[in-house]
N, C-alpha and C positions, 0 to 999 in steps of 0.2 A: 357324495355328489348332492349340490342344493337341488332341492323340487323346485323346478319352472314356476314362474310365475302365471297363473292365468289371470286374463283382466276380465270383465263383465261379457265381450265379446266370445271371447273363448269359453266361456261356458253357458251362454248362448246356445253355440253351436256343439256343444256335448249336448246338448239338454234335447236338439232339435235332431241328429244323430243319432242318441238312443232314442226316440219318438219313433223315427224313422230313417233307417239305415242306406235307403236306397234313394234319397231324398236323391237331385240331380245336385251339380255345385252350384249352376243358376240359381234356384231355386231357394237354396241356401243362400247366397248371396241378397236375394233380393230380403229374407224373412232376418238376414242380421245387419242388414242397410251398408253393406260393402259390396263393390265391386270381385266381380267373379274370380279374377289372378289372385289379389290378397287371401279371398277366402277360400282358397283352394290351398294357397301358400300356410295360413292358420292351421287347416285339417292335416297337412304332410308334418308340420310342427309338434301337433299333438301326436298324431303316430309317431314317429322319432322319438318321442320323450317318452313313449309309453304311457302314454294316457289314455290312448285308446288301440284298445289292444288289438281286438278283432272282429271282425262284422257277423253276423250269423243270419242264417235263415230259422223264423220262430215258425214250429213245425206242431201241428195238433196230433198231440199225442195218441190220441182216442181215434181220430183221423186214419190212422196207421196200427191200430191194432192194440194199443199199448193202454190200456183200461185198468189198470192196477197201479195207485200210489203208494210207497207206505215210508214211513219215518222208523226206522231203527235207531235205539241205543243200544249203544254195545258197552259192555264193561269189562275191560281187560284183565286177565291174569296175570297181575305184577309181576309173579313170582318165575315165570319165565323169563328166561335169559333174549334181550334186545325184542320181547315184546312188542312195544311201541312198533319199531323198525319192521319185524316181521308182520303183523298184522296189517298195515299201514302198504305193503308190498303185494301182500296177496289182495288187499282189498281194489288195488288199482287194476286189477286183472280181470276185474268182475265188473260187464258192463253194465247189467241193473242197476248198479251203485252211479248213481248219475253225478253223486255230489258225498263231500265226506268232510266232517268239521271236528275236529280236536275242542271240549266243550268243557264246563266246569259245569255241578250239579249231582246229579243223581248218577249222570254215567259218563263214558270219558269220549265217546263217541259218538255225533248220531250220521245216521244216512240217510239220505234220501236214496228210494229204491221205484222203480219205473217196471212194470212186467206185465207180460199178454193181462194175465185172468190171474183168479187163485192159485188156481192149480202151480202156475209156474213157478208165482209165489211161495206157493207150499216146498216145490222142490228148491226152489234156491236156499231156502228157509234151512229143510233138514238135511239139502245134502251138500250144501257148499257155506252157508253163515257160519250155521252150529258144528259145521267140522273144523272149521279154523283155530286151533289147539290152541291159539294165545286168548281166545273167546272165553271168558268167563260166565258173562250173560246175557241174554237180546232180549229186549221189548219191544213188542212191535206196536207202532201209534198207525190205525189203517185210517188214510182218510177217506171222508164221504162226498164232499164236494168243495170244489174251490171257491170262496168267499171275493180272492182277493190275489192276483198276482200280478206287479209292477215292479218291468225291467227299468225304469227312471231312476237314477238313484235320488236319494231327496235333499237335494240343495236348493237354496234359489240366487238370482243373479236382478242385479240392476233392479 
C-alpha cells in the first residue's frame, strides 16, 4: 500500500495537533486558512491512513507520585531458545517499562522505566528485571533531571 500523500496543509495541521491536541476544529481551521468542513475532512483523512494514531492526555508524572526515571540496557542471553521472543513478552507485562527499543551498541535493549521512588526501583530491579532468565545483563542509566522533552516530531512544512 503507497503512503498518502501529505501536502504543506496537512502537515500544518499535524504540527498544530501535536502542539495541541485538544485544539477545537475552528480554531484549526482559522490557524491553517481553510474553512472548518475541509479541515475536519483532512483530520478524519489523516486518522484513516494512520497517521495520526491517537490523542493522549500529557500527564506529570511527579504530579502523581511517579519521581523515579531510569534508562535500562538489557543484554540478552543468545543462548537461550526464542530469547528475543520470550524476553520481549515478559517485558510487556511490566508496566514500569513504559517504552522498550530493540538497539545496536553496547546492548540489545534499552528501557525506559517510570517508578514511585528508589525503593520501588530497587524491587523491580532484583525481583522482576534480573529474574527474567533470558536477561544476561542490566545497566542501569538513572537520570537527574530533564533537559529537554518534545512530543513535535521534527519536520517542517511550507
Amino acid at each position: 500500500m503507497a503512503e498518502p500523500k501529505l501536502d504543506q496543509i496537512d502537515l500544518k495541521i499535524l504540527k498544530l495537533l501535536q502542539q495541541n491536541s485538544k485544539i477545537t476544529n475552528l480554531e484549526l481551521s482559522k490557524q491553517i486558512g481553510l474553512s472548518p468542513a475541509p479541515t475536519l475532512e483532512r483530520v478524519k483523512k489523516l486518522e484513516q491512513n494512520n497517521i495520526i494514531l491517537s490523542y493522549h492526555a500529557k500527564v506529570d508524572a511527579k504530579a502523581i507520585g511517579l519521581n523515579v526515571k531510569t534508562f535500562v540496557l538489557v543484554s540478552l542471553a543468545w543462548q537461550k531458545q526464542n530469547a528475543l521472543e520470550q524476553f520481549v513478552d515478559k517485558i510487556k507485562e511490566i508496566d514500569e517499562v513504559t517504552e522498550c527499543y530493540i538497539i545496536t551498541g553496547d546492548a540489545d535493549f534499552l528501557l525506559k522505566i517510570v517508578c514511585q521512588d528508589l525503593d520501588a526501583y530497587e524491587q523491580l530491579l532484583f525481583k522482576r528485571l534480573s529474574q527474567i532468565e533470558e536477561v544476561e545483563r542490566l545497566k542501569t542509566l538513572m537520570t537527574l533531571s530533564k533537559v529537554k522533552k518534545d512530543k513535535v516530531l521534527p519536520y517542517y512544512y511550507g
